[in-house]
C-alpha positions as YAML, in Angstrom:
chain: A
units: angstrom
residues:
- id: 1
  name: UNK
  ca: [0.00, 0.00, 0.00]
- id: 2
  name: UNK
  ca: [3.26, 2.15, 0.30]
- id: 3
  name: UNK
  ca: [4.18, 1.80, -3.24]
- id: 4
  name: UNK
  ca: [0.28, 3.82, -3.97]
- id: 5
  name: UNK
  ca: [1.06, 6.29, -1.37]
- id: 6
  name: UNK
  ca: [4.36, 7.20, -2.90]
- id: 7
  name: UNK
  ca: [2.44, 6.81, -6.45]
- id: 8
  name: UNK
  ca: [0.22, 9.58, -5.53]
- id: 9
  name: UNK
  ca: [2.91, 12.33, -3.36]
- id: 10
  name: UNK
  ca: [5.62, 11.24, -4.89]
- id: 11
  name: UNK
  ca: [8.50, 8.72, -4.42]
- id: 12
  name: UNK
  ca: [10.29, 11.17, -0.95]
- id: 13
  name: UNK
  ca: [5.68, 11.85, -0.43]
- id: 14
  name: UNK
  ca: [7.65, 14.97, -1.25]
- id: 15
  name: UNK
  ca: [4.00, 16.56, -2.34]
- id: 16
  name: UNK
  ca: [2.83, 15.79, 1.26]
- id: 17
  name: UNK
  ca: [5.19, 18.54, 2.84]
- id: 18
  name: UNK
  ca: [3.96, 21.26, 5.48]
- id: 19
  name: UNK
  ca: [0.72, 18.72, 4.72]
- id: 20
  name: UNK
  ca: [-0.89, 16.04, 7.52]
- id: 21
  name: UNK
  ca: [-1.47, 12.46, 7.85]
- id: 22
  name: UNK
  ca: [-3.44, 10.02, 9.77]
- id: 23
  name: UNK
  ca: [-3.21, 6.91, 10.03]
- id: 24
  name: UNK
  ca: [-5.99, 4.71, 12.25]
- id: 25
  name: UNK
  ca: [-3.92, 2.68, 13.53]
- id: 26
  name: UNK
  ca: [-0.62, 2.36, 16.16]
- id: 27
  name: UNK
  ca: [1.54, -0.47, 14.87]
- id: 28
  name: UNK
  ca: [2.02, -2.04, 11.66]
- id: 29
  name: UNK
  ca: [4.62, -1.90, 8.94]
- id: 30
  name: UNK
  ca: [2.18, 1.49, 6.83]
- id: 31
  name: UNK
  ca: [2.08, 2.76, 10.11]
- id: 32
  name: UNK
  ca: [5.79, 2.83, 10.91]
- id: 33
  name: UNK
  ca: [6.73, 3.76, 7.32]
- id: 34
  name: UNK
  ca: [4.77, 7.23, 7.13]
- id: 35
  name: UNK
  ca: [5.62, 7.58, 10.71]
- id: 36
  name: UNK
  ca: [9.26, 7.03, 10.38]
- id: 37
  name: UNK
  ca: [9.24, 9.68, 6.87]
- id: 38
  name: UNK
  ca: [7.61, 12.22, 8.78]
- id: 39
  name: UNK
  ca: [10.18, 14.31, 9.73]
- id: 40
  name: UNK
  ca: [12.28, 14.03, 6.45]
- id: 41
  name: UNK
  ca: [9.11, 14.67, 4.07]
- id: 42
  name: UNK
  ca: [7.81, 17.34, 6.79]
- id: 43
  name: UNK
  ca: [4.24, 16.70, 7.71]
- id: 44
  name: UNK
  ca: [2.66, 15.99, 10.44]
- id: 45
  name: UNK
  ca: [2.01, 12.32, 11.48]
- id: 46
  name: UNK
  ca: [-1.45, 11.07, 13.62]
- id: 47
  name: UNK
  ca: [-1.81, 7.35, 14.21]
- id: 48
  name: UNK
  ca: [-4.72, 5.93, 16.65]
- id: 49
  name: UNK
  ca: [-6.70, 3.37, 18.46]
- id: 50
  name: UNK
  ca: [-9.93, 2.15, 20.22]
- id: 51
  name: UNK
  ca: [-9.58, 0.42, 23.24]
- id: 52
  name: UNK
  ca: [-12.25, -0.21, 25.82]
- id: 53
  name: UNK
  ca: [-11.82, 2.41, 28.84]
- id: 54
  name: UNK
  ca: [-10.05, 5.14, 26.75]
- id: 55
  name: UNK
  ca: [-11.99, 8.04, 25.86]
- id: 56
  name: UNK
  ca: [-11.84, 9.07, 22.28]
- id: 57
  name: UNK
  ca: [-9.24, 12.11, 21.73]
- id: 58
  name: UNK
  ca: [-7.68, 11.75, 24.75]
- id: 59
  name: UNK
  ca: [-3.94, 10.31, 25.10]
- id: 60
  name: UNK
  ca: [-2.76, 7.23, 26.49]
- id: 61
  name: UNK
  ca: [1.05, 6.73, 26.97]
- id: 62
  name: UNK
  ca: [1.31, 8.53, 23.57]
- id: 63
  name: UNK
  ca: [-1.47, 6.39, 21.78]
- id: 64
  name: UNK
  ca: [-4.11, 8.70, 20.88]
- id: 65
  name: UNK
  ca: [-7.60, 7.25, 20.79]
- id: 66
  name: UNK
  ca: [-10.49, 7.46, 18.09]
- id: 67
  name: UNK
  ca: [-13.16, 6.13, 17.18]
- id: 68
  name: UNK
  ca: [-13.60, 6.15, 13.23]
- id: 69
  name: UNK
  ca: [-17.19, 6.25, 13.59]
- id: 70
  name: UNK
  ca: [-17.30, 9.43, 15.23]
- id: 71
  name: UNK
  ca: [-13.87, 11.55, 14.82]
- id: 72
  name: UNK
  ca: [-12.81, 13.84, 17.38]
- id: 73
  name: UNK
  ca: [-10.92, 15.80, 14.64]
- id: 74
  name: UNK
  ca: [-12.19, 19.10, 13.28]
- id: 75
  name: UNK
  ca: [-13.35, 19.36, 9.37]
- id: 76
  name: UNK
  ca: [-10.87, 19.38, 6.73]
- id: 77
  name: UNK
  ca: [-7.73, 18.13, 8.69]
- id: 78
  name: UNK
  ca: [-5.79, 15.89, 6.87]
- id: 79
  name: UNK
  ca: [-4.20, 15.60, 3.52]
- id: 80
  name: UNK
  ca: [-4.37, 11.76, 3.67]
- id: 81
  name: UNK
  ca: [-5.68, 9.26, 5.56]
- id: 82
  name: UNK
  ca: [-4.65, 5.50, 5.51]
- id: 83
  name: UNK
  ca: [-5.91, 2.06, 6.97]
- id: 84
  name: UNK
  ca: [-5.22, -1.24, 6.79]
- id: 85
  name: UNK
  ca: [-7.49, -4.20, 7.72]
- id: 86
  name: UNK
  ca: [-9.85, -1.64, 9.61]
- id: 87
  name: UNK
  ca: [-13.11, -1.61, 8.17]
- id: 88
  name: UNK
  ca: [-14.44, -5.11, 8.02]
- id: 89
  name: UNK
  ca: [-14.63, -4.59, 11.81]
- id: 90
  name: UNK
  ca: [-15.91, -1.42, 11.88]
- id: 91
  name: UNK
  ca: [-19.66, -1.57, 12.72]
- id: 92
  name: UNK
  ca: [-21.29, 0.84, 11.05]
- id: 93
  name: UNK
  ca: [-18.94, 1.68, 7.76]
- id: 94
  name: UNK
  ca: [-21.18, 3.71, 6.19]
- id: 95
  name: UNK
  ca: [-20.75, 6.48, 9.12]
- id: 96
  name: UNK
  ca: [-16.76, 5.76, 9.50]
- id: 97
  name: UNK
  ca: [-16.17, 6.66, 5.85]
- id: 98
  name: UNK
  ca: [-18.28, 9.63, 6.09]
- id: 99
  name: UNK
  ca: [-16.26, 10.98, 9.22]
- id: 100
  name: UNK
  ca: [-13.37, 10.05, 7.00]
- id: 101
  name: UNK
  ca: [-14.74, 12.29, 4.29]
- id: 102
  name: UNK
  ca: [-15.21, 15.00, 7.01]
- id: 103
  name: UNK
  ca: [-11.53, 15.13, 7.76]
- id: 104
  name: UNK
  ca: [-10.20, 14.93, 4.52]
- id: 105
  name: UNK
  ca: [-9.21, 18.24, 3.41]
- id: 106
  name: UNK
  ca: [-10.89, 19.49, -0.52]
- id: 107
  name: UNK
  ca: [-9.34, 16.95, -2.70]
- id: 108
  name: UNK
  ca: [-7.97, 14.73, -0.26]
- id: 109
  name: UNK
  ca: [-7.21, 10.81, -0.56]
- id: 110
  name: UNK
  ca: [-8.23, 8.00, 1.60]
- id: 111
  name: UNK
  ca: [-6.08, 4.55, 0.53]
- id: 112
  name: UNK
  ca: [-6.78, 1.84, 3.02]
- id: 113
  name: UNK
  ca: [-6.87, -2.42, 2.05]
- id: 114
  name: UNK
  ca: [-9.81, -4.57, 3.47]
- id: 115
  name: UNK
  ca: [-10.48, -8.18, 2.78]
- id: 116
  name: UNK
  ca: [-12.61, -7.57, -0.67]
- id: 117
  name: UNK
  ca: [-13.28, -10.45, -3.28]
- id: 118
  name: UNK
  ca: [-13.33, -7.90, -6.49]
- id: 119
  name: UNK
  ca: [-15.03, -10.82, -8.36]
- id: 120
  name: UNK
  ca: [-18.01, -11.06, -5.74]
- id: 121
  name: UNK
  ca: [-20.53, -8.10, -6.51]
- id: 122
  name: UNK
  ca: [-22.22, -7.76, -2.95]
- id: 123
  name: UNK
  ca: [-21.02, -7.56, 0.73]
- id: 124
  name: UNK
  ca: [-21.43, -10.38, 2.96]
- id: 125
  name: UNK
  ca: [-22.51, -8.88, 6.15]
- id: 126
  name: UNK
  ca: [-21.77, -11.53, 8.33]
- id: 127
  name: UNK
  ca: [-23.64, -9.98, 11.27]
- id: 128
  name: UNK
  ca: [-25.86, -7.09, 12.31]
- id: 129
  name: UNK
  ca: [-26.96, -5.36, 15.93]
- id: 130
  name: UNK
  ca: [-31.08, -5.61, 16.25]
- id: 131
  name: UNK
  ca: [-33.08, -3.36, 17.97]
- id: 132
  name: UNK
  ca: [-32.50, -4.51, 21.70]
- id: 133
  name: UNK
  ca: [-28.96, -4.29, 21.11]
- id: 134
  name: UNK
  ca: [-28.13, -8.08, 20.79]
- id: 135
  name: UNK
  ca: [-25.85, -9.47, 17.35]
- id: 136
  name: UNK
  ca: [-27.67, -11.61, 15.06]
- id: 137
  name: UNK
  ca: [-25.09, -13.81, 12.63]
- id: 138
  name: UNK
  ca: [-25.64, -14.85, 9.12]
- id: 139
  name: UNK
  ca: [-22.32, -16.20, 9.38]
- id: 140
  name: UNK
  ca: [-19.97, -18.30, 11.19]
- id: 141
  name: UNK
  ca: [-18.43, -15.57, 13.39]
- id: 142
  name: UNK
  ca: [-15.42, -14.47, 12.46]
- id: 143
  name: UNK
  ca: [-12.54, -12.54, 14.54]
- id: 144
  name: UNK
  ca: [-9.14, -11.10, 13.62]
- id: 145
  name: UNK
  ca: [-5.84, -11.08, 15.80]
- id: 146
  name: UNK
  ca: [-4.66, -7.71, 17.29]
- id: 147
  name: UNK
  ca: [-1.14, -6.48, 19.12]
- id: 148
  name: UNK
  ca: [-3.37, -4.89, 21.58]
- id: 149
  name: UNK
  ca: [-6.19, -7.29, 21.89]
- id: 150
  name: UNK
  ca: [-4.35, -10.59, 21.19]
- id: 151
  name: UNK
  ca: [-5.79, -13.80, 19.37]
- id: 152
  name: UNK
  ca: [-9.00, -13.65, 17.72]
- id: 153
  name: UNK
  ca: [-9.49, -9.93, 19.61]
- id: 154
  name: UNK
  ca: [-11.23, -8.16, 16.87]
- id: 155
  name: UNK
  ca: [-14.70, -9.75, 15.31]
- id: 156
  name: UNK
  ca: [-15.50, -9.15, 12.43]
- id: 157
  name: UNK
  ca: [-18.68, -7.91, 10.51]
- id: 158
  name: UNK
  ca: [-18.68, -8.34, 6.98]
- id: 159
  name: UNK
  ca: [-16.44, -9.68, 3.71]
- id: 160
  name: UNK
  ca: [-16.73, -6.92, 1.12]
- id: 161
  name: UNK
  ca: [-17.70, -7.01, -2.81]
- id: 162
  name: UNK
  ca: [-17.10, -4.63, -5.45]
- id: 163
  name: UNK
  ca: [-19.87, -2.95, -4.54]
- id: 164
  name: UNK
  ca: [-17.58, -1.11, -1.87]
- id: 165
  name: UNK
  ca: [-16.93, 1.53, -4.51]
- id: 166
  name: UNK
  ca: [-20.39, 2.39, -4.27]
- id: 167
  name: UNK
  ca: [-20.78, 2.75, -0.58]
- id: 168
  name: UNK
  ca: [-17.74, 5.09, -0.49]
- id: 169
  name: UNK
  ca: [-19.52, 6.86, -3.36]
- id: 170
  name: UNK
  ca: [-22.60, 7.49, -1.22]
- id: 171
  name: UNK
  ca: [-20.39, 8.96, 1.54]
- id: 172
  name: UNK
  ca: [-18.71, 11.54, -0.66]
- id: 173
  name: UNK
  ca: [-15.63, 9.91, -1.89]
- id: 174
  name: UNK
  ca: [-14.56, 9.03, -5.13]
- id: 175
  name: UNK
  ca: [-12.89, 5.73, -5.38]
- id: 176
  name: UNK
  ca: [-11.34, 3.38, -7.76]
- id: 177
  name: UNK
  ca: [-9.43, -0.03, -6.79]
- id: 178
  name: UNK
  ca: [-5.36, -1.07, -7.48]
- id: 179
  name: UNK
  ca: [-4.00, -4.32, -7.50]
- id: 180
  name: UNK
  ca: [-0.31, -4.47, -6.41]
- id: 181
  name: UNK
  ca: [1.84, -6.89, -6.29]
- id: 182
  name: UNK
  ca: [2.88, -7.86, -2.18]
- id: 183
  name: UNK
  ca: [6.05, -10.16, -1.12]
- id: 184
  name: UNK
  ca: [4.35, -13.53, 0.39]
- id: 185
  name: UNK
  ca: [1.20, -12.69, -1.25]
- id: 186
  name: UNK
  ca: [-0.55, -14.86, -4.18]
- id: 187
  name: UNK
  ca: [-1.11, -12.78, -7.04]
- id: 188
  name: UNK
  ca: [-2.48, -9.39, -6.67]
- id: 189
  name: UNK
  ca: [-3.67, -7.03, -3.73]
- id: 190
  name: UNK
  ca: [-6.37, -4.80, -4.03]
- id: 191
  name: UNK
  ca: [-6.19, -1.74, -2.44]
- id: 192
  name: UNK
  ca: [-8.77, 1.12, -2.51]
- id: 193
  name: UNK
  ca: [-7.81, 4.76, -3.41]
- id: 194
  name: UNK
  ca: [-10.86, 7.09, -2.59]
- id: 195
  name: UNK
  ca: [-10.46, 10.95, -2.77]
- id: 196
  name: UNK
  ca: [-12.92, 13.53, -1.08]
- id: 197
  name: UNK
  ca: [-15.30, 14.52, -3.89]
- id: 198
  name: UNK
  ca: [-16.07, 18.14, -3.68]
- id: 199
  name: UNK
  ca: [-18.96, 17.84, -6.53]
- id: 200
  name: UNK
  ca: [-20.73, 15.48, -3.89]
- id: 201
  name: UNK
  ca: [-22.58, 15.57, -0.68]
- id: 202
  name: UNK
  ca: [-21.44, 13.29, 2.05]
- id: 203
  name: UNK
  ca: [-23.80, 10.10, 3.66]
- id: 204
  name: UNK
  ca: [-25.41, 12.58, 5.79]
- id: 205
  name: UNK
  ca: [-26.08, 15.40, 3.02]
- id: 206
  name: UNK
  ca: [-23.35, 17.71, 3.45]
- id: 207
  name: UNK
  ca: [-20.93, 19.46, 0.89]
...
C-alpha cells in the first residue's frame, strides 16, 4: 500500500510537505513507514486506536484514541488518511467513511486495504446489531488477531464485494481499486484509493 502512497505524493511523499497524515492505527509496517518519513518529508504524522476504557481524543502513553465512527478531529484536517485491515470490523462503515470524508481536506485521498473479493458483486454482512442491542449472525463468526487485543481480539462484521466503490460513493468519496503486487502474497492485492469529492454531498447530506 506504500508503493500507492508514494504513487500519488511522490517517491520522498515529497507533495505531502507542510501537509498532515493520519493513520488509524498504532503499529504495523504502513504505520511505521509514514511515521518514520515524517520528519524528512515534513508533515505531520497522527496514528490511533480504540480500546475499551479510553476516551476518544484523549492520550494514552502517547497512543491517541479514536473512534472512526465518530472523529474527534475538526473538518478538513488531513491531507491523507490511511488504513489497513480496519473496516471489516468497523460496525457501522457507512458512518466511518463519512467521518473520514469530514476530515479529509478538498481533494484529499483516503487509501486503506480490506479483505474484498473484487469478483463477488455484494457484501457479505456476516452480522448485524437488532433493535435490543443483541448481534444476530448470518455467518460463522469471524474474529481477527490484534497487538493490543491478542488472538482472535477483533470480530469481524462483513467480507466486502465490489460494490464497496459504491458505498464510499454514497459517503462523498470518489474511489477506484489497485492491484499491487505484495512479497508472500498470491497474485495481486487490491487496495482502494478514494479521494474527497467536492462535486458530492457526504452520507449525511453535506458538501
Amino acid at each position: 500500500m506504500f508503493k500507492v502512497i508514494c504513487e500519488i505524493f511522490g517517491p520522498q511523499l515529497e507533495r505531502l510537505h507542510n501537509g498532515s497524515v493520519y493513520e488509524i492505527s498504532a503499529h504495523g509496517a504502513l504505520y511505521n513507514a509514514l511515521k518514520r518519513r515524517a520528519d524528512v518529508a515534513h508533515y505531520s504524522f497522527t496514528g490511533s486506536e480504540l480500546l475499551d476504557g479510553w476516551q476518544p481524543g484523549a492520550v494514552y502513553g502517547g497512543i491517541r484514541c479514536e473512534n472512526v465512527e465518530s472523529l474527534t478531529f475538526a473538518d478538513r484536517s488531513f491531507d491523507l488518511v490511511t488504513s489497513s485491515g480496519l473496516m471489516e470490523h468497523v460496525e457501522d462503515d457507512v458512518a466511518a467513511y463519512t467521518e473520514i470524508r469530514r476530515v479529509l481536506k478538498p481533494g484529499g485521498w483516503y487509501v486503506f486495504t480490506v479483505p474484498l473479493s473484487p469478483d463477488q458483486p455484494t457484501t457479505l454482512v456476516r452480522a448485524k446489531r437488532q433493535m435490543d442491542g443483541s448481534v444476530k449472525h448470518f455467518a460463522e463468526p469471524e474474529y481477527h488477531s490484534d497487538p493490543f487485543r491478542g488472538e482472535g481480539g477483533v470480530f469481524t462484521w462483513r467480507n466486502y464485494g465490489s460494490d464497496l466503490l459504491g458505498v464510499l460513493k454514497t459517503a462523498g468519496l470518489s474511489a477506484s481499486l489497485k492491484k499491487v503486487e505484495v512479497a508472500g502474497y498470491e497474485g495481486e492485492f487490491p487496495v482502494i484509493v478514494a479521494r474527497r469529492n467536492d462535486d458530492a454531498t457526504d452520507g449525511a447530506g453535506r458538501p
